[in-house]
C-alpha positions in Angstrom: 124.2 106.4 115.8 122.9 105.4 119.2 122.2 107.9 121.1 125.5 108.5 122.8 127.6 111.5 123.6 131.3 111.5 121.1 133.8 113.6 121.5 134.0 113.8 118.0 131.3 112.6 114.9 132.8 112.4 111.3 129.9 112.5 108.8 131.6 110.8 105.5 130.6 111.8 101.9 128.2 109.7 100.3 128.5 109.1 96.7 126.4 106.1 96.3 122.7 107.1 96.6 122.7 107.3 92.5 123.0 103.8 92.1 121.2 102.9 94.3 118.5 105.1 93.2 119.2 103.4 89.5 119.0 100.4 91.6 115.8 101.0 92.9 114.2 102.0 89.4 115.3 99.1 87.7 113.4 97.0 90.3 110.2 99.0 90.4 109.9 98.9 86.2 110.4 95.2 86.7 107.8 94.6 88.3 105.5 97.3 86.6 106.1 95.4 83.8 105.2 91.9 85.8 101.7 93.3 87.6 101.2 94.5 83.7 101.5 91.1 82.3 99.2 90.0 85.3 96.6 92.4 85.1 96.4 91.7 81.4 96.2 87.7 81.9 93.8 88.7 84.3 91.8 90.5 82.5 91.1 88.1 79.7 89.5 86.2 82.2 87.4 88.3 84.3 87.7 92.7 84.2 87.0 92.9 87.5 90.2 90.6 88.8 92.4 93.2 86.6 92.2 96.2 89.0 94.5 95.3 91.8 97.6 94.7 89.4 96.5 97.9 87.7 96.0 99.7 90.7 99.6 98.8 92.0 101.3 99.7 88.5 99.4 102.8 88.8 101.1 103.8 92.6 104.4 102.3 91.0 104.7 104.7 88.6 102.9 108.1 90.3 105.4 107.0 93.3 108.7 106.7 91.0 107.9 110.2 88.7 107.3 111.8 91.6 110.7 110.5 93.2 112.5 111.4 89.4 110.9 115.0 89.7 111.3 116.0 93.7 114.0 118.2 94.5 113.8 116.4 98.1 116.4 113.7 98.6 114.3 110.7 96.8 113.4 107.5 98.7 111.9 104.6 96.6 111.4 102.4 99.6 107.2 103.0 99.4 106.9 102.0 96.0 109.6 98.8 97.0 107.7 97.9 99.4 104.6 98.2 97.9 105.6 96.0 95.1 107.1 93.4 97.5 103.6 93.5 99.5 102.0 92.4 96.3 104.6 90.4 95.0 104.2 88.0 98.2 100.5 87.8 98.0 100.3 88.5 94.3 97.7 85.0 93.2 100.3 83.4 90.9 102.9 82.6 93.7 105.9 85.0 94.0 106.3 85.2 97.4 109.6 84.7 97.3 110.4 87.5 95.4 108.3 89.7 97.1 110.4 88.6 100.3 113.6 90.0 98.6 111.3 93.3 97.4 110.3 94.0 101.2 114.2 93.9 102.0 115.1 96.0 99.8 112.6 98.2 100.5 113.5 98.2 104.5 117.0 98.2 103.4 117.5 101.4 101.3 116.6 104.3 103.7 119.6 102.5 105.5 121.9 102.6 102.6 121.6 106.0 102.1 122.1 106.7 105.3 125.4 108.8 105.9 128.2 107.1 107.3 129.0 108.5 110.3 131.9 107.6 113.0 132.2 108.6 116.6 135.4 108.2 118.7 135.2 109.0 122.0 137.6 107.4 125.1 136.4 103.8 124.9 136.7 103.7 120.9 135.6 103.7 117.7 132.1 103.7 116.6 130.7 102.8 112.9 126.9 103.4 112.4 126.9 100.6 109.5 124.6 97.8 109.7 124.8 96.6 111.9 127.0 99.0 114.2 130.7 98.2 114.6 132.6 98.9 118.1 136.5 99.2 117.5 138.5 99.4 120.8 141.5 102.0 120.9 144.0 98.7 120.9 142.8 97.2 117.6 143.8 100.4 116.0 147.6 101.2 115.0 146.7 105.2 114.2 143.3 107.2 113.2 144.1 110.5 111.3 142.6 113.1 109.6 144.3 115.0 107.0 143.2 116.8 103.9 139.7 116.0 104.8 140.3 112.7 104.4 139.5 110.0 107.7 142.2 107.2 107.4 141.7 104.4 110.2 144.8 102.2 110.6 143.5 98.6 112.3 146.6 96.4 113.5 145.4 93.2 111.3 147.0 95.3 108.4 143.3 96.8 107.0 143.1 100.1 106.2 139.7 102.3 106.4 139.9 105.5 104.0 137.2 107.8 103.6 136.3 111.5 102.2 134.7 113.3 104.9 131.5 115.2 103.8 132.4 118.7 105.6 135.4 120.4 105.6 137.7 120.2 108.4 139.8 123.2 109.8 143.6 123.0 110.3 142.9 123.3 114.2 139.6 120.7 114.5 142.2 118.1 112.5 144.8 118.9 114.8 142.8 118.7 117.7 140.8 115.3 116.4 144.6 113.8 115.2 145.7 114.7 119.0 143.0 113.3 120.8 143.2 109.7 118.9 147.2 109.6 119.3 146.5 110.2 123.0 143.9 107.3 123.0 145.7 104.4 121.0 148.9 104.9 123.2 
């Protein structure tokens, strides 16, 4: 979130860093398995050309077990971007892939990012990418009930969301009071 004061900040639950993590895994064994085939085509013609691809599988998969086996919340986005680095000035020509490795390496810290929401007087803020300003008129009602955010727009979409922490009876009350106030 920019760095703004909210009168309030819902954190929502994430449930998607698993796939993505699956995501990420897939990708990396890919192109192991692609700097392999180099490094051995390389190889046949001269042992000294080998050791770059080698060298990369070799950080691809230290990078990933050590991911698999921290207890820390695991980020592949080294090892992605890595892979894209060499992918794009690999010598066989796949810098087009390695393009879409380096975004997907810049682009999964932010998908595991948690969602958060601030509403404050002027409106609703989404920290997505990229950030999304709602003004208190496009909205019909925000509420919070059962520890569940439910935004209301006017164009007839609906925005439901688990939030991560628990909510007390008299933080809901006073969140589902203060956007009432607002959208009227």
């Amino acid at each position: 979130m920019p760095s703004k004061d909210y009168d309030f900040l819902v954190t929502l639950k994430k449930n998607v860093d698993r796939k993505i993590n699956i995501i990420s895994q897939i990708l990396l064994f890919i192109a192991a398995c692609v700097f392999t085939y180099i490094g051995i085509r390389l190889f046949i013609v001269s042992a000294k050309a080998a050791w770059e691809p080698f060298a990369v599988v070799g950080f691809i998969v230290i990078w990933t077990i050590y991911c698999v086996r921290s207890s820390k919340p695991k980020f592949y986005r080294l090892a992605l971007l890595v892979a894209g680095a060499y992918f794009f000035f690999s010598p066989i020509g796949f810098s087009w892939i390695g393009f879409l490795y380096l975004i997907a390496g810049l682009m999964e810290k932010q998908a595991k990012f948690p969602q958060e929401i601030g509403f404050d007087k002027e409106g609703v803020t989404v920290n997505s990418f990229p950030i999304k300003n709602y003004i208190w008129s496009e909205l019909n009602n925000v509420v919070i009930k059962d520890n569940l955010l439910t935004i209301d727009f006017k164009n007839n979409r609906i925005f439901q969301k688990e939030i991560q922490d628990t909510v007390s009876k008299e933080i809901e009350a006073e969140f589902n009071t203060f956007c009432k106030e607002n959208i009227k």
